[in-house]
N, C-alpha and C positions, 0 to 999 in steps of 0.2 A: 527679344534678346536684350544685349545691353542698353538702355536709351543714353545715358552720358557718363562719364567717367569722370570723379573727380576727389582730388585728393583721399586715395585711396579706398575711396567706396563706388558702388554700385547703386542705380537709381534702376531698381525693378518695381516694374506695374505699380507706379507711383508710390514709391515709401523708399527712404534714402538710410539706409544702415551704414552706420559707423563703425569700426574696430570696436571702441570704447563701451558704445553701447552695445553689443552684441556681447561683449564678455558680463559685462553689467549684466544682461537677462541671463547667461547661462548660470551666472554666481546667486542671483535669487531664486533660479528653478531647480538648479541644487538644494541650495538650503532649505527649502520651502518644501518638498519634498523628501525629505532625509528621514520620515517616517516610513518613507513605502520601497525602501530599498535598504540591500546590506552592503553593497559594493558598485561605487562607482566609476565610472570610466570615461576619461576625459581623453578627447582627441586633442591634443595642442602640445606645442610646446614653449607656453608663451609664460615670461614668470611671473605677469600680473594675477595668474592663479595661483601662483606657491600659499599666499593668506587662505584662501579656500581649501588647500589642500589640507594645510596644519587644521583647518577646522573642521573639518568632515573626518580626519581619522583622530581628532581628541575626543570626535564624537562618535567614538568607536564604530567608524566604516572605515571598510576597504578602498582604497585609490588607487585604480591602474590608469596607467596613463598609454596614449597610444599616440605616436608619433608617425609623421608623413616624410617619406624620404620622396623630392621630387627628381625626375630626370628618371632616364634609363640606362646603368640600373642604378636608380637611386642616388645619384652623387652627391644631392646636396639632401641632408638631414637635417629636418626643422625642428628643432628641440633646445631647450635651456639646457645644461647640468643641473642647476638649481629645481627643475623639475622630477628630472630623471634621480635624482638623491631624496628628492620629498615622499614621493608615493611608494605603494607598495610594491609593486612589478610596472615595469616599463619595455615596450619592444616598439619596434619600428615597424613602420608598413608602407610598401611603395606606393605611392600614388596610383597608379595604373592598376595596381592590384585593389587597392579600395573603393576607387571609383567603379571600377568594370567587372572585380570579381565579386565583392562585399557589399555594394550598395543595393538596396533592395526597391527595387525600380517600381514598386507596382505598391508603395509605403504614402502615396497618396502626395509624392512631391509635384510643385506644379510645373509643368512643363516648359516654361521657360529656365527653370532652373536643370532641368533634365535635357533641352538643349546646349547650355554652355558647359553643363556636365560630357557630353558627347564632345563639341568641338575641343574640350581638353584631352578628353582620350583621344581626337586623333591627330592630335598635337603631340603625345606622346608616344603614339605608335609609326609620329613620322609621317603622317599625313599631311 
């Protein structure tokens, strides 16, 4: 599971990911990649991607963006404005539905991460 919690990251099977740096690698495997797709679709609604956005669709792709409403059902909606006005189509998805109904479990995630994926679903189911 978790080994320590600190300022706002996670320290799984030794490697400590940052917010910062987790957007950093999604924004160079977009880019770096922008030959072998026509449209892409970003989970977040965070506006440090808006630059990414304006450049992937100058570069003539598609950007939908897909938003996590947490709580049941959904009250709180993780999303910018500045997002949801950048890309091409924008919809929201509850948590509980992307984790439980959308995640494809058998996608080679490693199991400690498919553990705290479980104790959030039954966190959300009231568990």
């Amino acid at each position: 599971m978790r080994d320590k919690e600190r300022e706002g990251s996670f320290l799984y099977q030794g490697t400590v990911e940052g917010e910062k740096g987790v957007d950093i690698g999604i924004t160079i495997d977009m880019i770096s990649k922008m030959g072998h797709y026509d449209a892409a679709v970003l989970i977040s609604g965070d506006t440090d991607f808006v630059p990414l956005i304006q450049y992937l669709k100058d570069s003539l792709k598609l950007v939908y963006s897909l938003s996590l409403s947490r709580g049941e059902p959904g009250q709180i909606q993780l999303f910018s404005p500045q997002i949801k006005n950048a890309v091409d189509y924008f919809h929201v998805v509850s948590e509980k539905d992307m984790l439980g109904r959308y995640l494809d479990r058998k996608a080679g995630i490693p199991p400690i991460i498919l553990s705290e994926i479980d104790h959030r679903l039954e966190a959300l189911s009231g568990g």
